[in-house]
C-alpha positions in Angstrom: 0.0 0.0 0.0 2.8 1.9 1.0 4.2 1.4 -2.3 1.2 2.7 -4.6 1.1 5.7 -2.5 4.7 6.6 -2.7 4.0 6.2 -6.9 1.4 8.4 -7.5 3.4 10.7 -5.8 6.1 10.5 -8.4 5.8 12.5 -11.2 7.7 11.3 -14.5 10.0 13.5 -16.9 10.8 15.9 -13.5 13.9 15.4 -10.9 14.9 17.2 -8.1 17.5 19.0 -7.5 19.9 15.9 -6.5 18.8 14.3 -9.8 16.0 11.9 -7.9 12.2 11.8 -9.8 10.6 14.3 -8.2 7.8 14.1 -5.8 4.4 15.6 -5.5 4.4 16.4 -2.0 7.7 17.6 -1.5 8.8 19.3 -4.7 6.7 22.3 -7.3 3.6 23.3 -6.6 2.0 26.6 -5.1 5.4 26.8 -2.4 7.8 26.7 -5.7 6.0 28.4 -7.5 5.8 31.5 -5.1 9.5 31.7 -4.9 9.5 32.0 -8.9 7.4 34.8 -9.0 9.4 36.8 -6.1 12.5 36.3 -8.5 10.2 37.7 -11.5 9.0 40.4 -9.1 12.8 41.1 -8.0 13.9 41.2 -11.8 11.1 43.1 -13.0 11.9 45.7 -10.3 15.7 45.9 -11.6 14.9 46.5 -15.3 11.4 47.9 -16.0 13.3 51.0 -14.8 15.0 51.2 -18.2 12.9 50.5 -20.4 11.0 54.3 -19.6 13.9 56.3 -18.7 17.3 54.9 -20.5 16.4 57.6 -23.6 17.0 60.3 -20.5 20.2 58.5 -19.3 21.1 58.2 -23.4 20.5 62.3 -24.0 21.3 63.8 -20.7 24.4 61.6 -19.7 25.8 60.0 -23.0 24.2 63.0 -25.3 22.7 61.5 -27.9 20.1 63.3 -30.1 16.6 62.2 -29.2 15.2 60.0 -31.8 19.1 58.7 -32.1 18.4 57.8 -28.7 15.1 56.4 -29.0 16.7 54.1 -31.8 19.3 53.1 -28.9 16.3 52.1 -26.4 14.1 50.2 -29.2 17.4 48.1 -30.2 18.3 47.2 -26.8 14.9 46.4 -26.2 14.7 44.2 -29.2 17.6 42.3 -28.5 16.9 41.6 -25.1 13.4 40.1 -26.1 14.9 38.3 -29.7 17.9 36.9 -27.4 14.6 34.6 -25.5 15.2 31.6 -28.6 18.8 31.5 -28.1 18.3 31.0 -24.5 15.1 28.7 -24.9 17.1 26.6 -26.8 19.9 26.5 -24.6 17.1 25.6 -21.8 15.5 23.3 -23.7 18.4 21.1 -25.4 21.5 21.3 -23.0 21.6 23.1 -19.4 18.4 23.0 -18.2 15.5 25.6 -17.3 16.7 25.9 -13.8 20.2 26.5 -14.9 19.4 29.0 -17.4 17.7 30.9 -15.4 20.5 31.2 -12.8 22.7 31.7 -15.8 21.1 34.9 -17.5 20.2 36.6 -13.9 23.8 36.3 -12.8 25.0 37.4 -16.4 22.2 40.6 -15.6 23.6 41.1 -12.5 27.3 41.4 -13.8 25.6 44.2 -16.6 24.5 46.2 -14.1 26.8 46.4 -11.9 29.2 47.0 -14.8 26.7 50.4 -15.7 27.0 51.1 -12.0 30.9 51.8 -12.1 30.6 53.9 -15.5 27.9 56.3 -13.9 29.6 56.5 -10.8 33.1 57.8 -12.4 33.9 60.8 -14.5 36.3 59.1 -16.8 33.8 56.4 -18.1 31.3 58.8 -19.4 31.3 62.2 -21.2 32.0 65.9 -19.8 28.7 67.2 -18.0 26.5 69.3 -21.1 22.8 70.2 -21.5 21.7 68.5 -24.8 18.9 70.8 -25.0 20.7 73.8 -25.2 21.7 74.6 -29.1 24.9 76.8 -27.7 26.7 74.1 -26.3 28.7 71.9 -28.1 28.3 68.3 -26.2 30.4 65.4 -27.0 28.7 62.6 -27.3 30.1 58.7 -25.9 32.9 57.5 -27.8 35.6 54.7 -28.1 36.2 52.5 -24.7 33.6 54.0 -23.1 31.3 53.5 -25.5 32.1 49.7 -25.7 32.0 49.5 -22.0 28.3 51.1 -22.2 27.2 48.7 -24.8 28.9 45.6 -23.2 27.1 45.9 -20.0 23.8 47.1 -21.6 24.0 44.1 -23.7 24.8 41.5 -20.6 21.4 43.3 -19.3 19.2 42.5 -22.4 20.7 38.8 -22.8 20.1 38.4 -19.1 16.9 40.2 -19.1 15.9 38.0 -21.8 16.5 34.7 -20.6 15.0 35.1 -17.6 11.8 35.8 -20.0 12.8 32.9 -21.7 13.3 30.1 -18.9 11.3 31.7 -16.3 7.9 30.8 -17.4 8.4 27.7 -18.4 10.1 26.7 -15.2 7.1 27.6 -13.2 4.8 26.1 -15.6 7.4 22.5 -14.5 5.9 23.0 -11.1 2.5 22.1 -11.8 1.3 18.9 -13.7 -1.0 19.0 -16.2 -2.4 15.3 -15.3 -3.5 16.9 -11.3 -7.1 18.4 -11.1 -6.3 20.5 -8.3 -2.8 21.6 -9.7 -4.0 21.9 -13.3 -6.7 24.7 -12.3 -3.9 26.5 -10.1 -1.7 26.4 -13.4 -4.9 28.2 -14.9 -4.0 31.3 -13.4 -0.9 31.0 -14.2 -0.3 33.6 -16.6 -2.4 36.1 -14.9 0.2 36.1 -11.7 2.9 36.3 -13.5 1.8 39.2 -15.0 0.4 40.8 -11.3 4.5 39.6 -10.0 5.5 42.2 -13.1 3.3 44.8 -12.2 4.2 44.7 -8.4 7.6 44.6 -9.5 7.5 47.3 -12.0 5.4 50.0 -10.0 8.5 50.2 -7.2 11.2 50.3 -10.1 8.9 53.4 -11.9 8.9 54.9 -8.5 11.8 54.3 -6.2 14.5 53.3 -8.4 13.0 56.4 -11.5 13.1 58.5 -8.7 16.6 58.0 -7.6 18.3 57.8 -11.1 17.0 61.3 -11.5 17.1 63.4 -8.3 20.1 61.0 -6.3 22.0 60.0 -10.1 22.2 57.0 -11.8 24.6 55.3 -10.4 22.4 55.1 -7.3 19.5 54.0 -9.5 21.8 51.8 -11.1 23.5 50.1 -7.6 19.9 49.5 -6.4 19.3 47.6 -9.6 22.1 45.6 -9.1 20.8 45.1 -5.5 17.2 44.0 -6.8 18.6 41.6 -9.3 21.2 40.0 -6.6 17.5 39.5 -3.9 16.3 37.9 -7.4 19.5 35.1 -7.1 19.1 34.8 -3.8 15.0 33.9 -3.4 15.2 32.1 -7.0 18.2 29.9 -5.4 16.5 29.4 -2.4 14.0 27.5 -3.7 16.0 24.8 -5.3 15.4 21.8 -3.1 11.5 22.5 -3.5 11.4 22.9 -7.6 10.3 20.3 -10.1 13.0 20.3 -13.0 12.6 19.6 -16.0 14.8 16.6 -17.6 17.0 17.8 -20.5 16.5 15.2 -23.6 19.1 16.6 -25.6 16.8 18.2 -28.6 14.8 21.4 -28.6 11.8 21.9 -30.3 12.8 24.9 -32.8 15.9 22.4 -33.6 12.9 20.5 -34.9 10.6 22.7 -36.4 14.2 24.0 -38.4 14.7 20.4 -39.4 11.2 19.7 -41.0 12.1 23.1 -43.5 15.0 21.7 -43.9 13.9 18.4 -45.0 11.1 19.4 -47.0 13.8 21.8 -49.0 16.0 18.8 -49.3 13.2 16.0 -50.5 11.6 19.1 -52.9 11.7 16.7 -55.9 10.4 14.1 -54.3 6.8 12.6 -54.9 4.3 12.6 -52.2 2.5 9.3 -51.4 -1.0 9.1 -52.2 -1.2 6.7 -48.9 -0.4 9.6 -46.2 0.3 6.6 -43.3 3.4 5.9 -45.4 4.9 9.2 -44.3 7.3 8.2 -41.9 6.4 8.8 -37.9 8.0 6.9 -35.1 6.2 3.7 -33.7 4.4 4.5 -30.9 4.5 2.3 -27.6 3.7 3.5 -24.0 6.8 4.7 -23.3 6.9 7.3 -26.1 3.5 8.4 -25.6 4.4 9.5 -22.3 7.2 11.8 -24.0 5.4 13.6 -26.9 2.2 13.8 -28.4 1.6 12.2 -31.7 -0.5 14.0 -34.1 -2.8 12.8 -37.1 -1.4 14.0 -40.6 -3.5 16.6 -42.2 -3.6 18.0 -45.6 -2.9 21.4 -44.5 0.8 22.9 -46.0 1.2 19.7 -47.7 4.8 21.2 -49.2 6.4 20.0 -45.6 4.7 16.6 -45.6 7.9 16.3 -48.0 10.2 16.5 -45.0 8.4 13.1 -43.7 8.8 11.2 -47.1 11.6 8.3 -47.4 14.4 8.7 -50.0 13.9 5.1 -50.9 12.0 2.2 -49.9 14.9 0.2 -49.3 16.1 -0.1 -45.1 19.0 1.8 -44.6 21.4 0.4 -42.7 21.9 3.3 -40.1 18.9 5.8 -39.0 18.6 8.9 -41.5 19.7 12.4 -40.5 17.0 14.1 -39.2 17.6 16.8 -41.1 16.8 14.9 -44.7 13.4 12.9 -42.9 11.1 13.8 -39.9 8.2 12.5 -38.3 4.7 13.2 -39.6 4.4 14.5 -35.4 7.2 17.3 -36.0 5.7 18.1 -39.7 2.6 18.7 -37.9 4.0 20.7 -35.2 5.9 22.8 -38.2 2.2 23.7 -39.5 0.5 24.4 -36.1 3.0 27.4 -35.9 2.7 27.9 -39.6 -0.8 28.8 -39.1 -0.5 31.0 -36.0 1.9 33.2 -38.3 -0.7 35.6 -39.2 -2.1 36.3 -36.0 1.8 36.5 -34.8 2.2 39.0 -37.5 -0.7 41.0 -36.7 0.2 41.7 -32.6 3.7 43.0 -34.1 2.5 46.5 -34.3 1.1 46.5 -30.5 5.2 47.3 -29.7 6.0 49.7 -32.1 3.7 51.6 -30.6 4.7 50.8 -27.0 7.9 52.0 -28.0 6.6 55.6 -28.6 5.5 55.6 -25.0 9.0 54.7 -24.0 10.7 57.1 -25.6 8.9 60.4 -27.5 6.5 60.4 -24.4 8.9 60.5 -22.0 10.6 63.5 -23.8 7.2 65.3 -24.0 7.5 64.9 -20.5 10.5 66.7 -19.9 9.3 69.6 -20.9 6.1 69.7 -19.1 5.5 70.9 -15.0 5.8 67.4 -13.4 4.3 69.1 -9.9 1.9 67.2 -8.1 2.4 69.4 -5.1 4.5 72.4 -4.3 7.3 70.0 -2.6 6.1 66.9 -4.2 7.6 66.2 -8.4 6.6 62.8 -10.6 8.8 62.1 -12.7 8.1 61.4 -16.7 9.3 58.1 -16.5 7.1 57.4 -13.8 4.1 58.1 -15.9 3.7 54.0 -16.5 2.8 53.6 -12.8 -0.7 54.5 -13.5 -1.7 51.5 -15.7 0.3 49.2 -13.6 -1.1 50.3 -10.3 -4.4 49.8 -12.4 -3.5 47.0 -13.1 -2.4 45.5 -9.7 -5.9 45.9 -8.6 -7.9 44.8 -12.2 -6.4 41.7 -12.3 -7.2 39.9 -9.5 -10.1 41.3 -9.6 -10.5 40.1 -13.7 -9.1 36.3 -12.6 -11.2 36.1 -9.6 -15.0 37.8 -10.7 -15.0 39.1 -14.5 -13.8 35.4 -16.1 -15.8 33.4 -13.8 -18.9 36.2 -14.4 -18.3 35.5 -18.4 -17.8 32.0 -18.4 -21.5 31.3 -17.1 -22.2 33.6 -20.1 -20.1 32.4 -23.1 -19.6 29.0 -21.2 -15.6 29.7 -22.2 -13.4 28.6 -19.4 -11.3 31.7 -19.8 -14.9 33.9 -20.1 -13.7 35.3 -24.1 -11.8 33.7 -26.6 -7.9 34.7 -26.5 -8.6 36.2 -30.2 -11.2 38.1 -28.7 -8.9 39.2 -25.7 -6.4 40.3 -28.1 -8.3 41.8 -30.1 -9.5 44.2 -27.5 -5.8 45.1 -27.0 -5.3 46.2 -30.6 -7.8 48.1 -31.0 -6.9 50.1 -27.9 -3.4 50.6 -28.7 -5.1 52.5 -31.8 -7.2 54.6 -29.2 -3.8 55.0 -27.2 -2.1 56.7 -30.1 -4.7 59.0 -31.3 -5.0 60.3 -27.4 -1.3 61.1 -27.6 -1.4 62.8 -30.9 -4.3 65.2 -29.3 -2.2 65.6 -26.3 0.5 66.6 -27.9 -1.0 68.7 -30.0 -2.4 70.3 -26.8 0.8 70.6 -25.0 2.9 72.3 -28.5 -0.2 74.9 -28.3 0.1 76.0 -24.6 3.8 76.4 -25.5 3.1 78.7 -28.5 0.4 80.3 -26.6 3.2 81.2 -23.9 6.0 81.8 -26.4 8.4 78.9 -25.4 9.0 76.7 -28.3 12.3 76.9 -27.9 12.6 77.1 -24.4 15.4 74.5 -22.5 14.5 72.0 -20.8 16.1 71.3 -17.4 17.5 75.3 -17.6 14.6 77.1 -18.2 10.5 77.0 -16.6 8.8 74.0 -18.1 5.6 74.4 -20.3 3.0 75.6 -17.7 0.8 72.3 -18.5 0.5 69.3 -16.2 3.0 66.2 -17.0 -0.5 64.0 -16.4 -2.0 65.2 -19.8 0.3 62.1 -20.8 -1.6 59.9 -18.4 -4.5 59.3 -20.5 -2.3 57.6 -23.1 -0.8 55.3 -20.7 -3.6 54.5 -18.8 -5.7 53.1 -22.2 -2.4 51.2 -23.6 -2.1 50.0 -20.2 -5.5 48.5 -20.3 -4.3 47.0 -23.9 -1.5 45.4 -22.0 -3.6 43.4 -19.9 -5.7 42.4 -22.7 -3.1 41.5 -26.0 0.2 40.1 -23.9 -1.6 37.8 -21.8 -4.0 37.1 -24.4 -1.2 36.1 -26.7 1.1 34.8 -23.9 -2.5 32.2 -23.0 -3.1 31.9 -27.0 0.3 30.5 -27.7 0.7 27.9 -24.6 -2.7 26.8 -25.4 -2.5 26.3 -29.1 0.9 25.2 -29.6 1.6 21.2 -29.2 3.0 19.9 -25.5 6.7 19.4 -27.4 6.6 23.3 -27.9 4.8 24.5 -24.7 7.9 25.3 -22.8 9.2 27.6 -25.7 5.6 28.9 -26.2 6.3 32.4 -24.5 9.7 33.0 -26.5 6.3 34.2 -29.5 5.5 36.5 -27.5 8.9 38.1 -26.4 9.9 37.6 -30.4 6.8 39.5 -31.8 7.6 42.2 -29.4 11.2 42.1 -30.5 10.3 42.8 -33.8 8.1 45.9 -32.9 10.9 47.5 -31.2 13.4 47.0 -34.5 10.4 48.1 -36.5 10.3 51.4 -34.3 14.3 52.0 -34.7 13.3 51.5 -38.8 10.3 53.4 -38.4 11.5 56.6 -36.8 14.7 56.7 -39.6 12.3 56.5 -42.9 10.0 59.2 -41.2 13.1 61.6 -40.5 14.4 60.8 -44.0 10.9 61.4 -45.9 10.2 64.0 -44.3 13.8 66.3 -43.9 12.9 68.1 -46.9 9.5 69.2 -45.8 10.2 70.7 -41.9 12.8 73.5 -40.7 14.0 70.6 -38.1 15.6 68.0 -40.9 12.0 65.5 -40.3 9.7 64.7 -38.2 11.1 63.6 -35.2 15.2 65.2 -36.2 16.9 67.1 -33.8 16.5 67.7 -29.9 14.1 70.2 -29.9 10.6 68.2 -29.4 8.8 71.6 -29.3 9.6 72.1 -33.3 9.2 68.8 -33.9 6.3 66.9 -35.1 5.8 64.0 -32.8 2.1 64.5 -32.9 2.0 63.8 -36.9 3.8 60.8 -35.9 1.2 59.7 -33.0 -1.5 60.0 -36.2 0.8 57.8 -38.0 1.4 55.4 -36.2 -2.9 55.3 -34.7 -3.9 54.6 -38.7 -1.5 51.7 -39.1 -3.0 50.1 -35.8 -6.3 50.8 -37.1 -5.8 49.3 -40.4 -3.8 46.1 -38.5 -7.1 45.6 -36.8 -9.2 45.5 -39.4 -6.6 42.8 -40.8 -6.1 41.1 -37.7 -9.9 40.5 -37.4 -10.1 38.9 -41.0 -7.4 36.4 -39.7 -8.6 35.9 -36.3 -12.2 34.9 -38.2 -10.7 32.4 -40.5 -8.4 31.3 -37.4 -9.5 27.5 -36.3 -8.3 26.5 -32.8 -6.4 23.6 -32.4 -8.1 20.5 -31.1 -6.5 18.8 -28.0 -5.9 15.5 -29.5 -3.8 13.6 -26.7 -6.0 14.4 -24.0 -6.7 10.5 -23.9 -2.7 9.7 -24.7 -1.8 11.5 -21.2 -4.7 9.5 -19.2 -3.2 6.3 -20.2 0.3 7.9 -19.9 -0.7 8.5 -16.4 -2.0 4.6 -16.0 0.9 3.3 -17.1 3.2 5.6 -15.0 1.2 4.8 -12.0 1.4 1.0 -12.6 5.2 0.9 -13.9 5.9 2.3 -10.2 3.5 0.4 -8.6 5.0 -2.3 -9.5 
């Protein structure tokens, strides 16, 4: 009796830290779990910091022009989130979630402190200048001290980005799918991790914004290092309690590559008419345990190539599986084939993010960031209006509005994740059109008051309240909630078990490509339109009050509007994927439960 109840404790394909299969009621769980969030919290606390107020740190410290600067932030930003595949992989094929995770927030530790010690000493950075000021000459970060910037700004976004990349998954190892109880605690899974980044965020666009600029950056910087060295600690901590995840020594996107790869390679090759001659692996209980097997379907038939045998003859050693895959990986290949639109459509959602993290922080600048007479915000805290919005919506969404909705639409997650990010789009839209108005506002109190070209910093700001800008963060804020976790849910819900752990790295990826999109966007705008404005283009020079950031906002609202309407043609013709090995993992289960029984 003993026996049975020490098995269907075990849970197979997880060990603990000391290599043993892990057990249910000493290892993952809600306990683990918590700890992996406090690390999230702790790293989000470190970083979200930069992503609003690095342009100030790039034009008042290292004097770069504005939108140069802004192209600096959006690059950074889209490497650290591109850099989640490499460090999926990694996870996935060699070292281990766990390990990775260690890995990139010691790596982001070493970045920052390394930022630390240039903000701290003279002779790392350039001469003290105004940027703002067209008298003065500044000289902008060069040479070794411009490598040493981009080194340890670099260490933060590969750091920064594997802990996107591992992170999730790891916490998703810590509850099994094939538990009632543990499976609807996984449910909310997303919707935590999103409240840890919040939580997380709201102190960094606070205490840590706050510091950088009224105590200098590099106090803001040192208390970053601090947060992210808390994060090692608590994430470490909890290593005798975590379920990890058993390294097989492939990675799924090794696989997916392999099927293109194949297909290319068998191009001439006929297709059977008989599609259960396309090769798959024989399935026995053992494998079915490991993978899910899918039907072939006649969908993309170009890859079935990739799962076609060069001859009928046995070869006398096992192909490469880079000339013949299984009809399983072929199938996985097209799952993610056909979630490609829908990818492409959430792309713009960060480009215009973006705008909020740079342009609208410089807008800020200028403006009168009282709230009292004693009492300043600063721009970059601006964010901490959605976020603290969203600390309270959503518990309250996960707890009352889903459950409300369900009865209603008799969807488990109360609408569609189409629907949710849908919502999102369509918002971001609303966000940019608010800040075009805004702005347009703000350039007109400064004409009205004859400082257009008034200095920044120097000089009186613009006698209009810094929260004008709130009303653009607070409705992309609300878009937040709705497209990321809607996309972060649609992906690990649609995509096969095999690619579930890398399932967030579309996410990360699609808002990678926003932010290089931004850096290309911003340089044809100033280059189609330097013939046309006394600044050199739309968004040239460091003046913002002569610039046309508001044309810009206008821009960038029609192209979200017109990816809407796109996006909801694709959504419609979208067909979820059916759970087909709901039944493989029950019997999985059996047989796991009787092999140790036994």
């Amino acid at each position: 009796m003993g026996g049975r109840d020490l098995s269907a404790q075990l849970i197979k394909g997880k060990v603990d830290w000391k290599g043993r299969t892990a057990q249910k009621d000493k290892h993952g769980g809600t306990r683990a779990s918590v700890l992996i969030l406090g690390a999230f919290l702790f790293d989000s606390m470190a970083t979200m910091a930069l992503a609003v107020n690095l342009i100030t740190y790039f034009t008042e410290v290292m004097h770069y022009d504005i939108s140069d600067a802004a192209n600096q932030l959006t690059n950074f930003m889209g490497t650290s989130y591109i850099l989640t595949i490499l460090v999926a992989t990694l996870a996935d094929t060699y070292i281990g979630r766990f390990r990775s995770v260690l890995m990139a927030i010691s790596v982001e530790f070493l970045g920052l402190g390394l930022l630390a010690l240039q903000a701290h000493y003279p002779k790392l950075k350039p001469p003290l200048c105004n940027i703002y000021d067209p008298s003065t000459h500044c000289v902008q970060v060069s040479g070794g001290n411009a490598a040493l910037l981009f080194v340890a700004l670099y260490m933060v976004a590969f750091g920064s980005g594997g802990v996107k990349a591992a992170l999730p998954s790891h916490m998703a190892d810590q509850f099994d799918d094939r538990d009632d109880k543990e499976a609807k605690e996984k449910s909310s899974y997303f919707n935590w991790l999103l409240l840890a980044l919040c939580i997380g965020g709201a102190i960094s666009l606070t205490l840590i914004v706050w510091i950088q600029d009224h105590r200098g950056w590099d106090w803001g910087f040192t208390i970053s290092t601090v947060s992210i060295f808390f994060a090692i600690i608590v994430f470490a901590f909890g290593l005798p309690h975590y379920r990890i995840h058993v390294v097989n020594g492939s990675s799924a996107l090794i696989e997916i590559a392999q099927v293109y790869v194949a297909a290319v390679r068998n191009r001439k090759l006929q297709l059977p008419e008989d599609s259960t001659q396309l090769h798959e692996s024989e399935i026995d209980k053992e494998a079915a345990i490991q993978a899910d097997f899918l039907p072939h379907t006649n969908a993309f038939s170009f890859l079935d190539k990739a799962a076609i045998h060069a001859s009928s003859e046995e070869e006398p050693q096992k192909p490469s599986p880079w000339k013949l895959c299984t009809v399983t990986q072929v199938e996985n290949a097209k799952i993610l084939l056909n979630m490609v639109p829908i990818f492409c459509c959430t792309i713009i959602m960060t480009l215009c993010l973006a705008q909020l993290q740079t342009f609208s922080i410089q807008q800020g600048v200028t403006m009168d960031t009282n709230i009292t007479k004693h009492i300043q915000i600063p721009p970059a805290s601006l964010p901490m209006i959605p976020i603290t919005f969203l600390v309270i919506i959503i518990p309250v969404y996960d707890r009352i509005i889903v459950p409300f909705l369900r009865k209603l639409t008799g969807i488990p997650t109360g609408i569609t994740y189409l629907q949710r990010v849908g919502v999102g789009l369509i918002l971001s839209s609303l966000s940019m059109a608010v800040a075009a108005i805004v702005e347009v506002k703000r350039k007109q109190v400064a004409r009205d008051h004859n400082m257009l070209d008034e200095i920044p910093i120097l000089q009186p700001p613009i006698p209009i309240s810094v929260f004008w800008l709130s009303f653009q963060y607070f409705i992309f804020g609300i878009a937040d909630m709705f497209t990321y976790v809607g996309l972060l849910e649609f992906f690990y819900h649609q995509v096969p078990r095999d690619l579930k752990s890398i399932s967030s790295c579309f996410l990360w990826t699609s808002m990678s490509l926003g932010y290089f999109f931004s850096t290309i966007l911003v340089k044809i705008v100033n280059k189609a339109t330097e013939d046309i404005t006394r600044s050199g283009g739309w968004l040239a020079g460091n003046n913002i009050n002569r610039n046309h950031v508001n044309l810009f906002y206008w821009l960038l609202s029609l192209m979200s509007l017109l990816n809407f309407f796109v996006y909801l043609f694709v959504a419609k013709r979208y067909k979820y994927r059916e759970e087909t090995h709901e039944s493989t993992t029950e019997n999985a289960s059996h047989d796991l439960h009787k092999e140790y029984s036994n």
